[in-house]
C-alpha positions in Angstrom: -0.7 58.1 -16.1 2.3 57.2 -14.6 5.2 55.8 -16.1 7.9 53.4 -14.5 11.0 51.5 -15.5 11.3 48.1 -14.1 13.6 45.7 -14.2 12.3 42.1 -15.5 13.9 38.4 -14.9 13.8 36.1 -17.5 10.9 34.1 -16.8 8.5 37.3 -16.2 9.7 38.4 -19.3 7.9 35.3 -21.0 5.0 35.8 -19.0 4.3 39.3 -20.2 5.2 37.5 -23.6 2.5 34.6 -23.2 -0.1 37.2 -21.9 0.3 39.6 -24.6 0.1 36.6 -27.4 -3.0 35.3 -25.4 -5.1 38.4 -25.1 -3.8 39.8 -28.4 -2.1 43.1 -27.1 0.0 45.6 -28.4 2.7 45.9 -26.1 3.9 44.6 -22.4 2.6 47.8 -20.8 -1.0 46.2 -22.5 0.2 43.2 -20.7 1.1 44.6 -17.6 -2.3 46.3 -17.4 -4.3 43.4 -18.2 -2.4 41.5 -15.7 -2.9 43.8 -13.2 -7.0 44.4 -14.0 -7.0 39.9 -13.5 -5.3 40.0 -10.1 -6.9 43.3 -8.8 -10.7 40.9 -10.0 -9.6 37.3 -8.3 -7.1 38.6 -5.0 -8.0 42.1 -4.0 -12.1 42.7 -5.7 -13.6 42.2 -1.9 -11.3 44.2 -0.3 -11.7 47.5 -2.6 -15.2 47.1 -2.3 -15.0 46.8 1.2 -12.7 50.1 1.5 -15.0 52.4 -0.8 
């Protein structure tokens, strides 16, 4: 696992907020994960497949 501090503006701040209500999650690192896992699916799922 690696951990990170990052440094959020405002309005990604109420992202992570809007995603963890939506998908019911614990924490924004939950919602940092979950947005990751939906952008890794609809931008890069062709290209990792194509790489392994």
């Amino acid at each position: 696992m690696v951990k990170a501090i990052i440094e959020l503006g405002e309005h990604e701040d109420r992202v992570l907020q809007v995603v963890k209500g939506k998908y019911g999650l614990k924490n924004k690192t939950d919602a940092i994960n979950k947005i990751i896992q939906e952008y890794e699916k609809a931008v890069l799922g062709d290209f990792l497949e194509e790489k392994q």
